[in-house]
N, C-alpha and C positions, 0 to 999 in steps of 0.2 A: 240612149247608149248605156247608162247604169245597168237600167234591167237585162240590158244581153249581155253585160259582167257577172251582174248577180248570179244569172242562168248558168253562167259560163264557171263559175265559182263554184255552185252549189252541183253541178254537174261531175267535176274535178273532185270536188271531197268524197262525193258516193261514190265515185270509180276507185277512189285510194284505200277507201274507209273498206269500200268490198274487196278489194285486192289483198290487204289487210287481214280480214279476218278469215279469207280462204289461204293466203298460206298458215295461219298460223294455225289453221284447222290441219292441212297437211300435216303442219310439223306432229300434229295431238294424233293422226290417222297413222302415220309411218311409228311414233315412240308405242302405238298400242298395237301395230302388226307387228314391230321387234318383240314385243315381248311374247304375243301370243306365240310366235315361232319359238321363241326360247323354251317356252314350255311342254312344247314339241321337241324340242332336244333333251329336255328335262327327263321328260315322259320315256322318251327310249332308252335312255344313258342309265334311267332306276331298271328299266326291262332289263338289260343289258348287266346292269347289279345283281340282278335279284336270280339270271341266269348262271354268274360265275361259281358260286355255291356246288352246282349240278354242276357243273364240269370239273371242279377239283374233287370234286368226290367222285368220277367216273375216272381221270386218271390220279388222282392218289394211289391204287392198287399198282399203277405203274412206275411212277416217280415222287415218291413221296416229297423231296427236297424241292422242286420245280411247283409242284402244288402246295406247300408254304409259302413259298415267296411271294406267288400271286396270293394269296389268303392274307398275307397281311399287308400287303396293297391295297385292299378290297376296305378289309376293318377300316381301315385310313379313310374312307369318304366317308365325312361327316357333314354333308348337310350344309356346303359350301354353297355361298349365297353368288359371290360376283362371278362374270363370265370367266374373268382371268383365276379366278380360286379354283373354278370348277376344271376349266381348260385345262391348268396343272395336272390337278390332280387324275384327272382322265386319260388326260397322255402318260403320266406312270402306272397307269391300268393296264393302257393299252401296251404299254410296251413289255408288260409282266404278260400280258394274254398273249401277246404275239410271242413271248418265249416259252409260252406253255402250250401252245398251238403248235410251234416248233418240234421243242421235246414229244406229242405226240407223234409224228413224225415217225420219229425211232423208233414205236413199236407197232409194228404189224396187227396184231392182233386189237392193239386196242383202235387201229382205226380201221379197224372192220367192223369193230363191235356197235351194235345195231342204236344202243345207247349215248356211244358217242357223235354216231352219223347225225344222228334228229338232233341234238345237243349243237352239235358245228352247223345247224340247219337252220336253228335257230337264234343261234348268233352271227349267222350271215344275213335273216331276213331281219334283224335285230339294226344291225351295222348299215344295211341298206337306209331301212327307216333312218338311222340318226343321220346319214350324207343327203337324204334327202331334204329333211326339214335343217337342215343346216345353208343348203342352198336357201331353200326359202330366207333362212334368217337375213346369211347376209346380203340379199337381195334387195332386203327393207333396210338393212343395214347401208345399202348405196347407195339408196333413195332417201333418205336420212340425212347422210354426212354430202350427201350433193346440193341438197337445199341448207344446209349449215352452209358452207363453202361458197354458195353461187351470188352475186350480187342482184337484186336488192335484200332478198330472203335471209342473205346472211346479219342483215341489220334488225332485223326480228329473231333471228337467233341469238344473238350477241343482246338482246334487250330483253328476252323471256328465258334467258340462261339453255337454251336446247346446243348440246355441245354432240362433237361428231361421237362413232361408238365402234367401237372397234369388231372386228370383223373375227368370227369361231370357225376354227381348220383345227382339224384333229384326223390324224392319222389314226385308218382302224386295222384291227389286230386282223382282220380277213385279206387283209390286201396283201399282193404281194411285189416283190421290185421284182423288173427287169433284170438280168443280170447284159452286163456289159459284155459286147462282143467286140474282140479283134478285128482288125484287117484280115487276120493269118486266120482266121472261123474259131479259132479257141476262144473258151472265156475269162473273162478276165475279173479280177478282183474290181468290187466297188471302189471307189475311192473317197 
């Protein structure tokens, strides 16, 4: 009877021992797909930089004022390391582009103009890319904080420090709302 303890023992430790070190392989597999995704948002959000330039200088000729304000928006990204620094600071990008996209708008001419069509063309395949590898991100991001959170996994996290990570939404400057409609077919202000 010992020996079918022993068996029975030394059976139990290899299934725990392996259970063990496949999640915490998980947890090492999901912290280096978040990152790699991140660096895919990285990578679009400097395209995306590198693109504002070219468009304040296509409508500068038009609205000089509305093309400062994004310009020094822009200077403002330094090189910000955490999600939440970056996050910030990209939503007051985007919300400077989105009102510089706007003011195009007003002038006919300049969004006919052939410089700014390829310009808004490529900061829509731009915007595309960063909502894509943003899903990706937080997709590892959910598979992540779900193995954080779930029991027993959560006891190897709470032992190897892997803590949940917060999840990148960034509204982009191409998008646009809905506007709200009545009952009566008129439209109506946001609220």
């Amino acid at each position: 009877m010992a020996p079918q303890l022993i068996i029975i023992a030394v059976f139990l430790t290899v299934v725990i021992f392996g259970w063990l070190i496949g999640t915490y392989n998980k947890f090492i597999k999901y912290q280096n797909l978040i990152e790699e995704a991140w660096s895919s948002i990285d990578v679009s959000l400097k395209r995306r930089f590198n693109l504002i330039p070219n468009l304040i200088s296509v409508i500068k000729g038009y609205s000089e004022h509305e093309a400062e304000l994004i310009d020094n928006k822009t200077k403002q990204l330094k090189g910000d390391n955490t999600v939440g620094e970056r996050l910030e600071t990209e939503t007051q990008i985007t919300h400077s582009l989105s009102g510089l996209l706007a003011v195009a708008e007003a002038y006919p001419d300049l969004k006919a103009s052939v410089n700014f069509l390829e310009l808004q063309k490529s900061l829509m395949d731009i915007e595309s890319d960063i909502q894509d590898a943003r899903v990706r991100y937080n997709r590892f991001v959910a598979r992540l904080n779900t193995l954080v959170e779930s029991f027993p996994s959560s006891l190897i996290a709470m032992k190897f420090g892997f803590s949940k990570r917060n999840y990148f939404s960034l509204d982009l400057a191409t998008q646009r709302e809905l506007p709200v409609v009545g009952f009566d077919g008129k439209n109506k202000e946001k609220i």
